[in-house]
C-alpha beads as a LAMMPS data file, in Angstrom:
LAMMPS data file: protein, C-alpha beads

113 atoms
112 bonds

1 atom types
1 bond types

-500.0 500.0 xlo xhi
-500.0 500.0 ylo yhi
-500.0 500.0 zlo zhi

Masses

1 110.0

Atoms # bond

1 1 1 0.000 0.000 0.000
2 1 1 1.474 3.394 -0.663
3 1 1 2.150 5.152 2.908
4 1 1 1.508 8.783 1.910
5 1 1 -0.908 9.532 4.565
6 1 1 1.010 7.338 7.033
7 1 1 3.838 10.132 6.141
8 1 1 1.885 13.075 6.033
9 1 1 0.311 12.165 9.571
10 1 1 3.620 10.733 11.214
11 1 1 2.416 7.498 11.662
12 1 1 4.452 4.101 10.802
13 1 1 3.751 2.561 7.547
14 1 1 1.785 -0.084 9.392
15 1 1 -1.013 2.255 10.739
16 1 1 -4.345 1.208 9.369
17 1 1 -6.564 3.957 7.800
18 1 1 -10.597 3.415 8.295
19 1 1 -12.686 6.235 6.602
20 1 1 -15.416 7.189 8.804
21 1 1 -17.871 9.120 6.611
22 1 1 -18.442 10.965 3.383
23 1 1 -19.625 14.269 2.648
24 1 1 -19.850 14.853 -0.999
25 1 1 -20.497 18.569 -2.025
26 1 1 -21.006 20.824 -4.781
27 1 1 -23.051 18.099 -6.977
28 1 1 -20.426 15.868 -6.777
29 1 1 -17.247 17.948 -6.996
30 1 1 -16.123 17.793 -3.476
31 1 1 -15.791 14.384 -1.360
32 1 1 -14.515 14.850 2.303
33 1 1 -13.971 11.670 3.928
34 1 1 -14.038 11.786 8.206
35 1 1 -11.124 9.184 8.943
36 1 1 -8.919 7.494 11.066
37 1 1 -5.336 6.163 11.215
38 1 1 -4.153 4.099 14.210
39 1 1 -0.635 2.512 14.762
40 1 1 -2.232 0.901 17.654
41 1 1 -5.042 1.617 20.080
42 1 1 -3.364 3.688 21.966
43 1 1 -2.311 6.276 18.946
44 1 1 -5.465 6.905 16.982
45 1 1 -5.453 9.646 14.738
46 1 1 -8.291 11.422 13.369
47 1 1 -8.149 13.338 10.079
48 1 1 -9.901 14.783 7.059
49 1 1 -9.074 13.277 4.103
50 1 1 -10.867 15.486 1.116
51 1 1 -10.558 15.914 -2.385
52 1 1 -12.163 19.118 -4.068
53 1 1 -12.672 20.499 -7.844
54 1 1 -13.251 16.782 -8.769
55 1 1 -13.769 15.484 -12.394
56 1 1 -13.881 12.286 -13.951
57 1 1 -15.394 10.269 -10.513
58 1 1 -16.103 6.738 -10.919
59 1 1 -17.613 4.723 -8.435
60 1 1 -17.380 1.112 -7.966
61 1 1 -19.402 -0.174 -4.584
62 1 1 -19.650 -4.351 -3.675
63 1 1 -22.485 -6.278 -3.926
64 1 1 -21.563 -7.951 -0.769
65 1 1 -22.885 -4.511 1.088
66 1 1 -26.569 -4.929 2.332
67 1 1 -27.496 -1.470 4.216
68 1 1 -30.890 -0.473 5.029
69 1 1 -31.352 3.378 2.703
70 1 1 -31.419 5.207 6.045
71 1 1 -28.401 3.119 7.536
72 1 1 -25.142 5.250 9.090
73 1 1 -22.635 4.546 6.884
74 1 1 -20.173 1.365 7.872
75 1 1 -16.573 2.008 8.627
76 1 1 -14.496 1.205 6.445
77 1 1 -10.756 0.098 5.600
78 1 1 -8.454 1.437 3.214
79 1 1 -7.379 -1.661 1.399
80 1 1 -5.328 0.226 -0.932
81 1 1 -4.676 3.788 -2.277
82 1 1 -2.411 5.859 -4.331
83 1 1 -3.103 9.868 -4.517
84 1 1 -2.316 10.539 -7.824
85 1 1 -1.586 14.359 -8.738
86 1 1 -3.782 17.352 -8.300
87 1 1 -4.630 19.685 -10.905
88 1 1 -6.158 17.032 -12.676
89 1 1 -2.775 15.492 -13.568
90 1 1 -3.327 11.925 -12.324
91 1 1 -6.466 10.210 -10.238
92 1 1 -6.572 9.649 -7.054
93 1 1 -7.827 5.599 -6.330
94 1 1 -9.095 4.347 -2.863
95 1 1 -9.738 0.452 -2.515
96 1 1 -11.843 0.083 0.642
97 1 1 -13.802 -3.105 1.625
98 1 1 -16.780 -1.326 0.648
99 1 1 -16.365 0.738 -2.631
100 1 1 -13.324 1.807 -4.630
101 1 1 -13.152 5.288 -6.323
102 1 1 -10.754 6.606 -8.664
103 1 1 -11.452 10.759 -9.172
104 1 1 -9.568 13.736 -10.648
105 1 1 -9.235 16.216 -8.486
106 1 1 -7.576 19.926 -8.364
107 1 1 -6.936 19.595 -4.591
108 1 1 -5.744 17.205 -1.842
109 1 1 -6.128 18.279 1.759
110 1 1 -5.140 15.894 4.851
111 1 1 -6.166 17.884 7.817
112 1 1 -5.480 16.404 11.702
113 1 1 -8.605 16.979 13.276

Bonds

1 1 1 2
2 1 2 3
3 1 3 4
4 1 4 5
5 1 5 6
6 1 6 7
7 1 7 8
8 1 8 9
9 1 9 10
10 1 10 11
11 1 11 12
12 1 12 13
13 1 13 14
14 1 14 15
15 1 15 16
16 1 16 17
17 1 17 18
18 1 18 19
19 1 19 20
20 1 20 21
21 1 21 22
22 1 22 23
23 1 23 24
24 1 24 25
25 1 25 26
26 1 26 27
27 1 27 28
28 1 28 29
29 1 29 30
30 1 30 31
31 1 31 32
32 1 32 33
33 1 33 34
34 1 34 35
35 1 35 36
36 1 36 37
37 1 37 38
38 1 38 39
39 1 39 40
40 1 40 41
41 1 41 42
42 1 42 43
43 1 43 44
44 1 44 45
45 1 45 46
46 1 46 47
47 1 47 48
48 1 48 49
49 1 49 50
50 1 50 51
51 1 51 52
52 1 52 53
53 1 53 54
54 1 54 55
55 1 55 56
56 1 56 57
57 1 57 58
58 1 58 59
59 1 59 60
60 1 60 61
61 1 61 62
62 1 62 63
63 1 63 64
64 1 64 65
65 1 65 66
66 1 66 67
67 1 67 68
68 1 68 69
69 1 69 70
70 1 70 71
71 1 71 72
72 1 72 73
73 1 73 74
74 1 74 75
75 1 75 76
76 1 76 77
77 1 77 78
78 1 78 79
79 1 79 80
80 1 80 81
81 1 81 82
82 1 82 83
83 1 83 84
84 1 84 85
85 1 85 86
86 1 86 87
87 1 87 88
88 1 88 89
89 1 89 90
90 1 90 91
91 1 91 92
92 1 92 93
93 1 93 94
94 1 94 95
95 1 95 96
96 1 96 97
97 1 97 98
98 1 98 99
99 1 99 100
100 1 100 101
101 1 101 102
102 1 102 103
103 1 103 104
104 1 104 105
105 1 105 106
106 1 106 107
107 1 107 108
108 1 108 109
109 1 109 110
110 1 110 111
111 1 111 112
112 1 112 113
């Protein structure tokens, strides 16, 4: 798994990342995940993780998920990511157990909460 965030956070390449929730604003264009990265329980992290002036979003969710419409979304692990390039250079991808997502985007922000 590429260990940007791990880096960006200070956190050993081993820290797991679980996204939280999703906000997804202007029609689509903005998608601010609420997440977490722990080494261990005892160093849990929370963060923002949010890509904005998106473009090009595809969305690939399981069939293997069986929510109710009104059901809180499920935490989630970050299987696998890379963060690609803003200014629309490269996508960003996310593999989660849950949905995978490769957008364009003009700007990354990780934020510590």
């Amino acid at each position: 798994m590429n260990t940007e965030i791990q880096v960006q956070l200070g956190l050993p390449e081993e820290a797991v990342i679980r996204l939280l929730d999703l906000e997804v604003g202007r029609w689509g264009r903005d998608f601010v995940f609420a997440a977490q990265a722990a080494a261990n329980e005892a160093s849990v992290i929370l963060f923002k993780l949010a890509f904005y002036d998106c473009s090009e979003t595809r969305w690939q969710t399981y069939t293997h998920i069986d929510l109710a419409i009104d059901a809180p979304l499920p935490t989630t692990t970050l299987v696998s990511y890379k963060l690609g390039r803003d200014q629309q250079r490269s996508p960003a991808r996310l593999l989660t157990e849950h949905f995978g997502l490769s957008t364009f985007y003009g700007e990354l922000v990780i934020q510590q909460s």
